[in-house]
C-alpha positions in Angstrom: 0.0 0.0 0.0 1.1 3.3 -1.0 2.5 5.8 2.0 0.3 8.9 2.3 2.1 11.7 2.9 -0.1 14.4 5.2 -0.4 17.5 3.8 -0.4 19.3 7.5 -0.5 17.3 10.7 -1.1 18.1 14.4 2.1 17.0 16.8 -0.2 15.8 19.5 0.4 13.0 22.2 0.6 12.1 25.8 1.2 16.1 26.9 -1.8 17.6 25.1 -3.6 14.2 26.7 -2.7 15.0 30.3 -2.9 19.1 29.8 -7.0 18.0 29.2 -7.4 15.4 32.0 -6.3 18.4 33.8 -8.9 20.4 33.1 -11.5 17.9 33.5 -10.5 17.6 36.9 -10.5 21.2 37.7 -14.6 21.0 36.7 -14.6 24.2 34.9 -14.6 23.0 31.1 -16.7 25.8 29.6 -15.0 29.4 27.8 -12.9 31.8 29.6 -12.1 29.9 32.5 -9.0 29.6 34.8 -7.3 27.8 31.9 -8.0 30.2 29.4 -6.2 32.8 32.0 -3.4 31.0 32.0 -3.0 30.4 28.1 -3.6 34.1 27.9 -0.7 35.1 29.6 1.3 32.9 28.2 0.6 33.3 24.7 0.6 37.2 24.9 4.6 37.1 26.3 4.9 35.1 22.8 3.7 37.9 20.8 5.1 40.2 22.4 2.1 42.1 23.5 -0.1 43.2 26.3 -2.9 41.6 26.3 -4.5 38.9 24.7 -8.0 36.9 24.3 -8.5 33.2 23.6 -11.7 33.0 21.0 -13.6 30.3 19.4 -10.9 31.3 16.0 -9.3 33.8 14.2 -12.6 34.8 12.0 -14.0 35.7 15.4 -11.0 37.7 16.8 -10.8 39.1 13.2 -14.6 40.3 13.7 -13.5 41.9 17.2 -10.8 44.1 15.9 -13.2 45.5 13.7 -16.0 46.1 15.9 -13.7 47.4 18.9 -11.9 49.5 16.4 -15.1 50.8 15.5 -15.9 50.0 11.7 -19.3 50.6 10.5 -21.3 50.4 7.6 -20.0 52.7 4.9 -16.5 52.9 6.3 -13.9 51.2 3.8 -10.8 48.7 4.7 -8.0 47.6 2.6 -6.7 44.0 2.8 -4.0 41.8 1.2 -5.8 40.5 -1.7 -4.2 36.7 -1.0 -5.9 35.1 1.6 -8.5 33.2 3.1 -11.5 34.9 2.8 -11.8 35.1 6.7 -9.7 38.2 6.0 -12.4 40.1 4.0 -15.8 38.4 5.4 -14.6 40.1 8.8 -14.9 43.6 6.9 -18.0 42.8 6.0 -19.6 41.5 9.5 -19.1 45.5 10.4 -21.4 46.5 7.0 -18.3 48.2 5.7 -16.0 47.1 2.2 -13.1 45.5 2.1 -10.4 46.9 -0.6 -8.5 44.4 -1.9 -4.9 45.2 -2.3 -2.3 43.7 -4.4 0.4 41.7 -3.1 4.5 41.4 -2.9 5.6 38.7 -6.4 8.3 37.5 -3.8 7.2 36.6 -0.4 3.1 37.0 -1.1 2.4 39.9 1.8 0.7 43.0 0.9 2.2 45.6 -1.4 3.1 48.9 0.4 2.3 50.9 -3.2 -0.6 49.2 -3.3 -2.3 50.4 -0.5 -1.6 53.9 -0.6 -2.6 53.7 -4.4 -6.4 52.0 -2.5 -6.8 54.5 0.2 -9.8 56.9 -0.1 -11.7 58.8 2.2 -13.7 56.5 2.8 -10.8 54.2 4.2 -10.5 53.7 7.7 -8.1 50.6 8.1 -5.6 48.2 7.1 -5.4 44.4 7.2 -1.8 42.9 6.4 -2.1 39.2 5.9 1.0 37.3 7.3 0.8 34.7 4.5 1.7 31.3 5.0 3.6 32.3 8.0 5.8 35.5 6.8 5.0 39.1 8.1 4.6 41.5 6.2 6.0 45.2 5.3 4.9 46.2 9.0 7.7 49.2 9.3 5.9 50.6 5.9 2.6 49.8 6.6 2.5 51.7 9.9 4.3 55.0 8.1 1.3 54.2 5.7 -1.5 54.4 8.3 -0.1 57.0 10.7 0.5 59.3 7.7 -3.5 59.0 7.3 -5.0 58.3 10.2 -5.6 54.4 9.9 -5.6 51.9 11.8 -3.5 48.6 11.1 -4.3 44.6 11.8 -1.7 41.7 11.5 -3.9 38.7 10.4 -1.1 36.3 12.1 -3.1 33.4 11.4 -0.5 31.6 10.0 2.8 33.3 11.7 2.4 32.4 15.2 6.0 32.5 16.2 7.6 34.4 13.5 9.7 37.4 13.8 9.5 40.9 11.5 13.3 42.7 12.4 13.4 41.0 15.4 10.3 41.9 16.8 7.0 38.8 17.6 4.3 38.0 15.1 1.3 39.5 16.7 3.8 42.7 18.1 3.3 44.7 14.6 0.0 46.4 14.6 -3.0 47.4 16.6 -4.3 44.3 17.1 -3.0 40.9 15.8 -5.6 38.0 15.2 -4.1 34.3 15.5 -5.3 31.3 14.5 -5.1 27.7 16.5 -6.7 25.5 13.0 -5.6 21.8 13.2 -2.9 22.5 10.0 -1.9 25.5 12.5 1.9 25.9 13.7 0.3 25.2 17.2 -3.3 24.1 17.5 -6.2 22.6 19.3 -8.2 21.7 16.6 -9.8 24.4 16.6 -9.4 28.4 18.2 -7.6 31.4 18.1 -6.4 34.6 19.7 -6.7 38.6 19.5 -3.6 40.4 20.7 -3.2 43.6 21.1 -0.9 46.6 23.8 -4.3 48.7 23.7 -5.5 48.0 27.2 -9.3 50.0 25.7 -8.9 47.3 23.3 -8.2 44.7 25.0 -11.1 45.3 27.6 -13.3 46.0 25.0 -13.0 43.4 23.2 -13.3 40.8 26.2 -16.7 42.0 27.1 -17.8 41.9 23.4 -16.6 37.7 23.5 -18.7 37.0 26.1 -22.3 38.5 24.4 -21.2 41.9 25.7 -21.3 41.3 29.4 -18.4 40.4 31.9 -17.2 36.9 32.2 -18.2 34.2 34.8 -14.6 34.1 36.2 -14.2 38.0 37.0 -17.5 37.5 39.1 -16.4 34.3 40.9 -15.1 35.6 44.0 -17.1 38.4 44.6 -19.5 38.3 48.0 -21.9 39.2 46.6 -24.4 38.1 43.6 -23.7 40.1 40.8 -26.3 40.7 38.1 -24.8 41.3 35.0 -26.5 44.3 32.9 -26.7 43.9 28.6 -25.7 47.1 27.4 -24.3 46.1 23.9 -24.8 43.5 21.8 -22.0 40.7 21.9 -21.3 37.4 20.8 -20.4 33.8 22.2 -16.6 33.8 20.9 -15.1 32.2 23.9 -12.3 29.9 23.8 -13.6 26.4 26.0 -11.0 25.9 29.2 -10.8 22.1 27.7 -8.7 23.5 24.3 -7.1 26.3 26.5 -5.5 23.5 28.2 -4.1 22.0 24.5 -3.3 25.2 23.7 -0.7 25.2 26.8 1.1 22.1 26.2 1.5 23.5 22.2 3.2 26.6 24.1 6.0 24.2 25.2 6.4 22.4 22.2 6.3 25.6 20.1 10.2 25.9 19.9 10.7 22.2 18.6 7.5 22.3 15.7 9.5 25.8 14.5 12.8 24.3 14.4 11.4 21.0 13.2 9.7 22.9 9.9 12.3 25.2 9.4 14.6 22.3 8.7 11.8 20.6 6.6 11.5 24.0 4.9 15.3 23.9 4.0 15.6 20.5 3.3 12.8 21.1 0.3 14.7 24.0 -0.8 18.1 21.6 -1.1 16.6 19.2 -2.7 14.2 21.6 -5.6 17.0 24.0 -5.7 18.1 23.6 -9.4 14.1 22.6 -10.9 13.2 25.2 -12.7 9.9 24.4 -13.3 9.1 25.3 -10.2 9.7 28.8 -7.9 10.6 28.2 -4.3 9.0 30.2 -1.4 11.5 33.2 -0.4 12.3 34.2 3.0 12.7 37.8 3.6 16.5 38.4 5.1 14.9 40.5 7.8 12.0 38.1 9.3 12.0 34.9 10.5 9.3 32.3 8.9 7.2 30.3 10.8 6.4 27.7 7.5 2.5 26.9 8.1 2.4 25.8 4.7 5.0 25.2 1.6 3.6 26.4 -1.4 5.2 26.4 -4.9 4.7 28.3 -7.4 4.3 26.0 -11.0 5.9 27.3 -14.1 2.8 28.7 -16.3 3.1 25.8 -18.8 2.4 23.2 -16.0 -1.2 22.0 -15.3 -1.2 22.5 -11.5 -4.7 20.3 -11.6 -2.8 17.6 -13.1 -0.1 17.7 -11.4 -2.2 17.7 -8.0 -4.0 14.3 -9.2 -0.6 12.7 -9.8 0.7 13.7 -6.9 -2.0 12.5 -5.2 -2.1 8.9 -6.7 1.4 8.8 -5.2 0.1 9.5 -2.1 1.5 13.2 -2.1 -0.9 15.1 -0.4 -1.4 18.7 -1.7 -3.5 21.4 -2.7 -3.8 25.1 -4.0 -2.0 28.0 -1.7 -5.1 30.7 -0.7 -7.4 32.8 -2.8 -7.4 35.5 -4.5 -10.0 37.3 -3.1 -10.6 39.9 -5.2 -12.3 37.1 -7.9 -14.5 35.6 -5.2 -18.4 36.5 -6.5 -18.9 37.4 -3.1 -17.3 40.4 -3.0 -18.1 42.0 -6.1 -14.4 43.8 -6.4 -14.0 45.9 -9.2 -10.2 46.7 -9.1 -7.7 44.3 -10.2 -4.8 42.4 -8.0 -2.9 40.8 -10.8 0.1 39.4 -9.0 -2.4 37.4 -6.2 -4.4 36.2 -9.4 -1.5 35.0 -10.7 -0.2 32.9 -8.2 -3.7 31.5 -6.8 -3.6 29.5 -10.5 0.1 28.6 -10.2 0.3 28.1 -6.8 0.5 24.2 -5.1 1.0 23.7 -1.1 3.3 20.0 -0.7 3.2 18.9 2.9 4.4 21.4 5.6 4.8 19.8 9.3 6.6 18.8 11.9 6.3 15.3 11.7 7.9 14.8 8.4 10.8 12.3 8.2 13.6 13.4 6.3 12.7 10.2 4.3 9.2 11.7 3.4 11.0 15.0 2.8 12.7 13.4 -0.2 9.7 11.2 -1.3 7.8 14.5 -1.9 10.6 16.2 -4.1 11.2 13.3 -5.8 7.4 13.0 -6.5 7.2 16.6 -7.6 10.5 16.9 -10.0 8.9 13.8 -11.5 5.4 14.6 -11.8 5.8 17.9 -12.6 8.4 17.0 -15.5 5.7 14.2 -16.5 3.0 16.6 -16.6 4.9 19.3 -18.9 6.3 16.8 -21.5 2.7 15.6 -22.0 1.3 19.2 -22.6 4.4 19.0 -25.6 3.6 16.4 -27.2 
């Protein structure tokens, strides 16, 4: 039987078992719990910031930066055009547009030019997508906002512990929005984070996770029976205790799954070096990539669909890098991002994790120098 080769994996086992038992025998297993505390604290000293709030996932900390940074219907927001559509649907949840913006041909992030050439008076915001685990331009991105009043979100989704000149993912902007998904650098199946040094923020944002009221544990040990009051509307968006307590034994292993796909990342680029029917994912000198996914980019005479089906009769799992958003019906964008609709048809993610043997490391570039030179010859013939 053939070998299939994961194209992400969770590194899970007896730590993220015993991290739950745990919490099952403190008895609080629901949101924003003692556990959740504790992950909070934790996780905001490795970004660097503040403060920060474990949610249900990243779409719902994306959908608190923009309420507690006060987007409304009417108001306009530009984002980096390649990305899960997470990115812009949170724009929308507020009633206001997202502007799609161009990206970087080299590492994939938002385009600087681009969103100064996107801004209008309407705009009120910027979302940077860290994409694939790579920050973006944050140095010029903030010069960008400050110079017009703005305000400026890291989508670290994918970039949870990865470094812009030195400084933490989730450290770069007003708020920073993380993402715990099972093909996440750390993960508990599910979840995520909003980060941010804004204590108004921060407290804000709290109140709105828990349908706009204070949480359970703030009212524990009061004498008292206090009788929460609903003064604005909020949402259930609370990370349960039960994945807090995953969430703290990925903390420890954080250091190892970085190091662990880093060398994956740089075995792939010693073995595909010198195939030049394919372009290698760049690094930026100046940041530090935490490699959620691999992603190639196919040279325009290769058909990436059948590549992907041979590939995946080999056992090679894979699959396109993000969208283009821009082209997604839902959004009805009008202005063109040509480099993101570029590489969302060229684009192929090989498996990224840190369970990979170097043995499976191999089998993939073989797979791909072989498939890929397969799949061209055939469109020459």
């Amino acid at each position: 039987m053939t070998e299939v080769i994961a194209l992400g994996q969770p590194t899970v086992g007896d730590a993220e078992l015993e991290a739950i038992a745990e919490v099952l025998r403190s008895g609080w297993l629901a949101g924003a719990g003692p556990t959740c505390a504790r992950f909070e604290q934790r996780f905001a000293a490795v970004a660097g910031a503040s403060h920060a709030l474990a949610t249900t996932n990243c779409g719902a900390a994306l959908h608190l930066a923009m309420l507690t940074l006060g987007v409304k219907p009417g108001d306009e927001v530009v984002v980096g055009d390649y990305t899960f559509p997470a990115t812009g649907h949170a724009v929308m949840y507020g009633g206001a547009k997202p502007v799609f913006a161009d990206v970087r041909p080299d590492i994939w992030t938002i385009d600087p030019a681009a969103v100064e050439a996107a801004i209008t008076p309407k705009t009120v915001g910027i979302i940077a997508v860290d994409v694939a685990g790579q920050c973006a331009d944050y140095d010029e991105l903030r010069a960008i906002a400050d110079r017009h009043g703005l305000f400026l979100v890291e989508d670290a989704a994918c970039s949870a512990g990865a470094t812009y000149r030195g400084r933490a993912a989730g450290s770069l902007a007003d708020v920073a929005t993380f993402s715990f998904h099972g093909r996440k650098g750390i993960t508990a199946g599910e979840g995520g984070a909003f980060v941010t040094d804004r204590e108004d923020l921060a407290v804000h944002a709290r109140k709105l996770h828990t349908y706009g009221i204070e949480g359970a544990l703030s009212r524990e040990a009061s004498r008292e029976l206090p009788i929460p009051s609903f003064d604005e509307l909020g949402y259930n968006y609370r990370m349960s205790d039960v994945a807090a307590g995953m969430m703290l034994a990925q903390l420890d292993r954080l250091p190892d799954l970085l190091a662990a796909r880093r060398q994956v990342a740089a075995r792939y680029a010693e073995l595909l070096k010198d195939f030049d029917l394919v372009t290698l994912p760049a690094e930026a000198p100046d940041r530090e990539h935490s490699w959620q996914a691999y992603i190639l980019t196919l040279d325009p005479t290769v058909n990436r669909g059948e590549v992907a089906l041979r590939l995946r009769e080999r056992g090679v799992q894979c699959n396109f890098g993000t969208y283009a958003s821009h082209v997604q019906p839902l959004y009805g964008a009008s202005s063109a991002c040509p480099v993101s609709a570029d590489i969302f048809a060229r684009q192929l993610a090989i498996p990224m994790h840190a369970n990979l043997t170097d043995a499976q490391v191999e089998t993939v570039a073989t797979a791909v120098r072989e498939v890929v030179t397969a799949v061209r010859s055939s469109r020459s013939l």
